[in-house]
N, C-alpha and C positions, 0 to 999 in steps of 0.2 A: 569194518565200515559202519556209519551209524543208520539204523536201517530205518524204513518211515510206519512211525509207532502210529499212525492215524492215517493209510492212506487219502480219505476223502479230503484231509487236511493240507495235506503235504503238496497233492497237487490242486488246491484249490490256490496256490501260491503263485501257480503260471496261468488259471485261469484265465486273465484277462489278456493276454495274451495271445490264448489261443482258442476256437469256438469248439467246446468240448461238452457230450452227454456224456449219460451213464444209462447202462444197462438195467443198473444194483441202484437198489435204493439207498442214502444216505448214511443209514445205520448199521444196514452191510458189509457199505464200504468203509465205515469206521473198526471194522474190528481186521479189516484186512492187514495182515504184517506182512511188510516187504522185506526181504535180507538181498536180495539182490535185481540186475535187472541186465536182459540181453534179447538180442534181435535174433538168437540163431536157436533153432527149437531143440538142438541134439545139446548145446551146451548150457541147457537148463539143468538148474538145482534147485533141491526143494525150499520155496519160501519166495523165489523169482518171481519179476515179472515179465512177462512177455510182449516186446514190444515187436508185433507183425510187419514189417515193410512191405509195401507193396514194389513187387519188381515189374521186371520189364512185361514177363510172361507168364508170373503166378503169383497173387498175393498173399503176404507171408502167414494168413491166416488159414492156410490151409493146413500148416503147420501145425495149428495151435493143437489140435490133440494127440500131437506127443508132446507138443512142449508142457500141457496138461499131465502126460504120463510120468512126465519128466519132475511133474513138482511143480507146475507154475502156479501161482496163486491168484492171479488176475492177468487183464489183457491188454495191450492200447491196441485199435486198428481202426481204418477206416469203419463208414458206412458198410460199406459190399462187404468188410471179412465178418463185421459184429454179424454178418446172417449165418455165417457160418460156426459161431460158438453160442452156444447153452449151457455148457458145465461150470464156469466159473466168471465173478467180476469183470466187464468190458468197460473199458474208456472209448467213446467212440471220438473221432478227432478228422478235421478236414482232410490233412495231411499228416500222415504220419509222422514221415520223415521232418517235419518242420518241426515236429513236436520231441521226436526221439532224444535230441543233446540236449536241450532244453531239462527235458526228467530228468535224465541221467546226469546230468549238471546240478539237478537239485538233491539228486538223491546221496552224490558222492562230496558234497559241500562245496560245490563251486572250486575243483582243488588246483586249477592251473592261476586263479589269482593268488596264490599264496605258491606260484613257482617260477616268477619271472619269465614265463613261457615264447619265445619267439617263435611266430611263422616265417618261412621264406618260399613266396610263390615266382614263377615264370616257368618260360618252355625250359628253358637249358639251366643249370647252374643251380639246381636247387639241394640237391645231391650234397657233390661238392661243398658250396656253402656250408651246410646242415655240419658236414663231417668235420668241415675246418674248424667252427665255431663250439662244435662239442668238444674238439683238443685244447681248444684256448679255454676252454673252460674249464676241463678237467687236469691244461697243468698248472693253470693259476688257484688251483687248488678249493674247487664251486664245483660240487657235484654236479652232474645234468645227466639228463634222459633227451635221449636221441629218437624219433617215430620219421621214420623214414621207408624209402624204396627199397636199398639195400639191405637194411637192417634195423630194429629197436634194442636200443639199449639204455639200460636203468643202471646208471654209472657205469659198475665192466660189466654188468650184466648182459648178455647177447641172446634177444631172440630174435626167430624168423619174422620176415614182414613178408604178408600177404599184398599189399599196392601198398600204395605210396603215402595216402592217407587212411587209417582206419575209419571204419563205420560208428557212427556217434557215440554209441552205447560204448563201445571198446575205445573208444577215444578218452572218453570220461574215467572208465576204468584203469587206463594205464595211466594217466594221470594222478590216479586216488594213490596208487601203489608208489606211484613217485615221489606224492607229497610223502607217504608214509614211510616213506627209506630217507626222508631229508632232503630229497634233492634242491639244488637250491635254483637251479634251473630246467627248461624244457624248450628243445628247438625240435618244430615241425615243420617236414615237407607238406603246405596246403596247394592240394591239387587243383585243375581248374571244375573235375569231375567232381571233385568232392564240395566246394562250394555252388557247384549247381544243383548237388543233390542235398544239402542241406549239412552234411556231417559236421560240420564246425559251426551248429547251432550249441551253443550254452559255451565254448567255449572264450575267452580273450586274453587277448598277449600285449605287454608290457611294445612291442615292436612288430610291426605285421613289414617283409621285406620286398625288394620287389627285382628279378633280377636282369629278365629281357622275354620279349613275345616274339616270337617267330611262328610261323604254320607249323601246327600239328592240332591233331584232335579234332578235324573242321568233320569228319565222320560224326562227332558227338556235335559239335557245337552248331555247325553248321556254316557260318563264313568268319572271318578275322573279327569282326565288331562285336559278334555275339562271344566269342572265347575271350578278346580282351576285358567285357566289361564283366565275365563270370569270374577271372581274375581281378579287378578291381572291385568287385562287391566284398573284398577281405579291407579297403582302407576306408572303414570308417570308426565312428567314436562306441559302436555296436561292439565291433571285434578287436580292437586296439586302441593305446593311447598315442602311439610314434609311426612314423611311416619312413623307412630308410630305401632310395630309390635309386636307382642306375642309372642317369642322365642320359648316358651317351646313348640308349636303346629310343630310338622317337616315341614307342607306347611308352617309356617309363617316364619321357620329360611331359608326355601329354597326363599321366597321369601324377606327376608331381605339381604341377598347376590343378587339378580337377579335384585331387582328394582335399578333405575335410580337415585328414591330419596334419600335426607340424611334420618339416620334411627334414629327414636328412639324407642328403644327395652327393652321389659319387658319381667319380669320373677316372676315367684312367687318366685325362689329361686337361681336363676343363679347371682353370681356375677357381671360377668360380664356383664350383663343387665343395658342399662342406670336408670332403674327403676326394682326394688327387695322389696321384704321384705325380713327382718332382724330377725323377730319374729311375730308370728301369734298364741296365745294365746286363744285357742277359748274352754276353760275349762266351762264357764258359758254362759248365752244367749247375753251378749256382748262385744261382741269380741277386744282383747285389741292385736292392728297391730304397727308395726316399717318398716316405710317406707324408704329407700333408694335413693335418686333419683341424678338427672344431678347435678354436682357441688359439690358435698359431703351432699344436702341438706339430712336432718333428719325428718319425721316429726313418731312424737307419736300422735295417736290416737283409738278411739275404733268405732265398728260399729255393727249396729244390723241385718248385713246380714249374713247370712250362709252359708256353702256350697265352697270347693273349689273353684269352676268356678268362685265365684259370687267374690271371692277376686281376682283373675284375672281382673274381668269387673270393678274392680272396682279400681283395679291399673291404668286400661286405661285409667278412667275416669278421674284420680289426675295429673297423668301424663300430658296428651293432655291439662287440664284447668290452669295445671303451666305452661307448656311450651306456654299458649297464653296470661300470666300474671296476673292470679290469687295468693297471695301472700300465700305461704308455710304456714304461720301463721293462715290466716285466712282459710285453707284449712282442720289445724289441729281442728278448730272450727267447719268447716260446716259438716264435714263428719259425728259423731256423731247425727246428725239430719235428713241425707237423707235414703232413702227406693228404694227399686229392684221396677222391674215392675208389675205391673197390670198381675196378672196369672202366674208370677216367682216366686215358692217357697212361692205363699202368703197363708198367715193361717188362717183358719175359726177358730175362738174363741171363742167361746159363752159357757163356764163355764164347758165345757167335762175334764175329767182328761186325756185325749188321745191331741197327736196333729193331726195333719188334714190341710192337703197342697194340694193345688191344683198348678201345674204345667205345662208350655207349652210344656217340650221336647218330644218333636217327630219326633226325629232321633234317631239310636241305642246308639250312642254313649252319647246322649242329656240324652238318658233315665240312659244310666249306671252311667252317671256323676252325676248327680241329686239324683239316689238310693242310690249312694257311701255317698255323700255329707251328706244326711237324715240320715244314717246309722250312722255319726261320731256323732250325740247329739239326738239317741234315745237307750233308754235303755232295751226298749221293741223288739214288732214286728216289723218290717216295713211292711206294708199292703200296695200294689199296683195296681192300677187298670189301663190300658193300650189300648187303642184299635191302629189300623192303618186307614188312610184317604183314601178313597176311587179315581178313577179315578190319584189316584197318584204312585209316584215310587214302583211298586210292589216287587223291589229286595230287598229291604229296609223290608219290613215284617216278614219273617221269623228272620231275625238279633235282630227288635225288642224284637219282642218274646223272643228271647235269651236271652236277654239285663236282659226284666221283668223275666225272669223267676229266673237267675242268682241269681239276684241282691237281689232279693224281696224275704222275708222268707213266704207269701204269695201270688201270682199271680194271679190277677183276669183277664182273657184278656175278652174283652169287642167289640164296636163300637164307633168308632170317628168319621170322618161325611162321610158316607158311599157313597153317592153323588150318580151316577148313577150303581155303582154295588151292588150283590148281600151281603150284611153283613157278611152271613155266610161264605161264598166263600174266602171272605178277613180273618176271624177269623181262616179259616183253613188252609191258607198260612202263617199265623202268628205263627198258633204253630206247622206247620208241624216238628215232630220228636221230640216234647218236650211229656214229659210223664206227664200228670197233674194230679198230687195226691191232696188230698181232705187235709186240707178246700181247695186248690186252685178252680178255677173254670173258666169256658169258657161263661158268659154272653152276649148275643146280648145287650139284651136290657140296654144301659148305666145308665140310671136312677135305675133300677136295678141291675145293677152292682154296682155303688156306697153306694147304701144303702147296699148289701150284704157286702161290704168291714168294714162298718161302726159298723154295727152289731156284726163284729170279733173284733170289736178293745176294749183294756183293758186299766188303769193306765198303761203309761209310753211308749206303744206304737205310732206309726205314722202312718196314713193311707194319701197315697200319689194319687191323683189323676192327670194321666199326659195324652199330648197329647193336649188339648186347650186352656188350658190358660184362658186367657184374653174373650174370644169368647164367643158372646150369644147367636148363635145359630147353631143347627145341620142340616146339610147339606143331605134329602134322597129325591131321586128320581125327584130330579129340585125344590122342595121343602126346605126354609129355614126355621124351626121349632124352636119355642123359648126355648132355653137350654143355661144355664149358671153353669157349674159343679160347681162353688162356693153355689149357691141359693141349686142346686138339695145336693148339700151335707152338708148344716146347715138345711135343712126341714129335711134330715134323722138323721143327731143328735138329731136337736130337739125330732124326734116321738123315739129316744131309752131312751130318759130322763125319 
């Protein structure tokens, strides 16, 4: 990395930008060498700088003397943390975090404009998208790095992802490392958390996507207006040059009029959409689609996804990978061969006459979309089992509940990760006012819920387990407990064989 031979220089370059002191005198801070820079105080190295966030409940500068022990060579933090440090160079700055991508964007060479980097934000679908368009990418032969929920990957590279969007500093960095493997692209899930908390300051993308809003997150945000518009602070000329938007979602047609950017607009079935399908033929398990797109392009192909939504996410994905120059031909090729996410819609298979889906949605809307979807190629039951997350948007619970109860010709409601509240407490806001007739049923215990789901199910039915997806483990009392509903629901097929 090229590191900053003159610190007082180097950020005197976002100066104006942002209203910043200094602790250190001028001359000080010119002989300051940077070689690196991170927010988190244990994974300082010597020559770092330490950039303090202030959280919810302790400002990160309280840190700073390990991240001092640790080798930092300088500081940024608020007013209130600079009281807190005397051994080394402080930046002091209004907001941190407004400031943090910003450095770390100057310090690693601004490396996502030299990687064709896509975001794609909304409640549902970002996932999926993200994972569709990293295959189109990597069989038309464009390396890309993948920053997501599930997972980061720098080509076949695979590491853990801690949330869905990283923290500035790590934002910037996985980006350096990508420009520096070549990638020729990068698609990020931009959360709605992470543009209210600034993380996607210094970064911008060739395409910022948009895929649909429904309730969730109103705990953080507070009501629908305030989460929509911290999703629409990603379409301007600040963080993007292109806006590709999902009409048919009313936030995405109200913000296809409102953004700044040029738009390109899908539809499952709008005309007038720069991107439509034409026909969507989903009579057997794969599915034979007539895509639409900019120019009069045509393209025929089929896919082994299912589920309304997932041909929305998946329109996205064709769309944004042509419009960056992937060739219509061979898009008509790739599609046929690529798969949804890890915990979307995927199937536990192991020789049952029933199917068996385990699913991430968990929002009301996530859930009824996903029941609908199952509904349209099972011939049987649909068997469903549901819980809500605990310490999260509680307005959101009883909806669910509606959702499964609705949707699902059986309703198991259950436990997601209960985290620091009471399970039952959560299960009874869940189905407050629903009347649960038997087989349905009200299970805490999730491992026993799923096996009770499993045990109903017959030739030609679906038993759908929703709510975590991809997730291996369960969330109770500050405790993380190893659970993975794919594992706990092929050990209960297996014992009903």
């Amino acid at each position: 990395m090229r590191p900053f031979a003159d610190f007082s220089l180097a950020l005197s370059k976002i100066s104006q930008s942002i209203s910043a002191t200094s602790s250190t005198s001028e001359a000080e801070l010119a002989k300051v060498l940077i070689t690196g820079i991170t927010h988190i105080d244990s994974d300082v190295q010597p020559g770092d700088l330490f950039i303090a966030l202030p959280g919810a409940k302790r400002n990160g500068a309280e840190f700073a003397p390990n991240a001092v022990k640790q080798g930092a060579v300088a500081v940024v933090t608020d007013a209130a943390g600079a009281k807190l440090i005397k051994e080394i160079p402080v930046l002091i700055v209004a907001n941190p975090r407004l400031v943090a991508g910003r450095i770390a964007a100057l310090f690693y060479g601004e490396p996502m404009r030299d990687l064709s980097a896509v975001a794609i934000t909304g409640t549902n679908g970002k996932t999926t998208v993200s994972t569709l368009l990293y295959q189109i990418f990597e069989a038309a032969h464009r390396d890309c790095g993948l920053i997501g929920t599930v997972e980061t990957r720098i080509g076949s590279e695979v590491l853990a992802s801690k949330r869905t969007t990283p923290e500035a500093t790590d934002l910037q960095a996985l980006a350096a490392v990508m420009k520096e493997r070549h990638m020729r692209h990068l698609v990020i899930e931009a959360s709605s958390h992470a543009m209210t908390m600034h993380r996607l300051e210094g970064a911008h993308f060739v395409i910022a996507a948009f895929t649909n809003l429904t309730q969730d997150h109103l705990d953080f945000h507070g009501d629908m207006e305030s989460y929509f518009l911290a999703k629409a602070s990603l379409f301007n000329f600040s963080y993007a040059d292109l806006a590709c938007i999902n009409i048919d979602d009313a936030y995405g047609a109200r913000l296809a009029t409102s953004t700044e950017l040029p738009v390109i607009a899908i539809s499952r079935s709008n005309p007038k959409a720069t991107w439509h399908f034409i026909e969507i033929d989903n009579q057997s398990k794969r599915v034979q689609i007539k895509i639409r797109g900019a120019g009069g392009i045509l393209i025929e192909t089929s896919t082994s996804l299912r589920g309304g939504y997932n041909f929305d996410n998946l329109l996205m994905a064709i769309a944004i990978a042509i419009e960056l120059g992937v060739d219509p031909i061979d898009i008509a090729t790739i599609v046929p061969n690529i798969f949804g996410a890890a915990g979307r819609l995927e199937e536990i298979a192991i020789g049952q006459d029933f199917t068996a889906l385990v699913d991430y949605a968990h929002t009301p809307d996530a859930v009824s979309n996903a029941l609908a979807s199952i509904r349209e190629f099972t011939t049987g039951k649909v068997i469903a089992v549901l819980g809500c997350g605990g310490d999260r948007d509680p307005m959101k619970r009883p909806l669910m509940g509606q959702a499964l109860n609705t949707n699902a010709d059986i309703a198991i409601f259950t436990s997601d990760n209960p985290r620091t509240e009471n399970p039952d407490a959560i299960l009874q806001a869940m189905t407050a006012g629903i009347d649960i007739a038997q087989p349905s049923r009200m299970i805490s215990d999730r491992a026993e819920a799923i096996a009770y789901a499993i045990s109903l199910a017959g030739a030609g039915d679906t038993v759908a387990v929703l709510g975590k997806g991809h997730e291996l483990g369960q969330e109770i009392n500050g405790k993380t407990l190893d659970f993975d509903d794919r594992i706990i629901m092929a050990k209960a097929i297996e014992a009903k064989r």
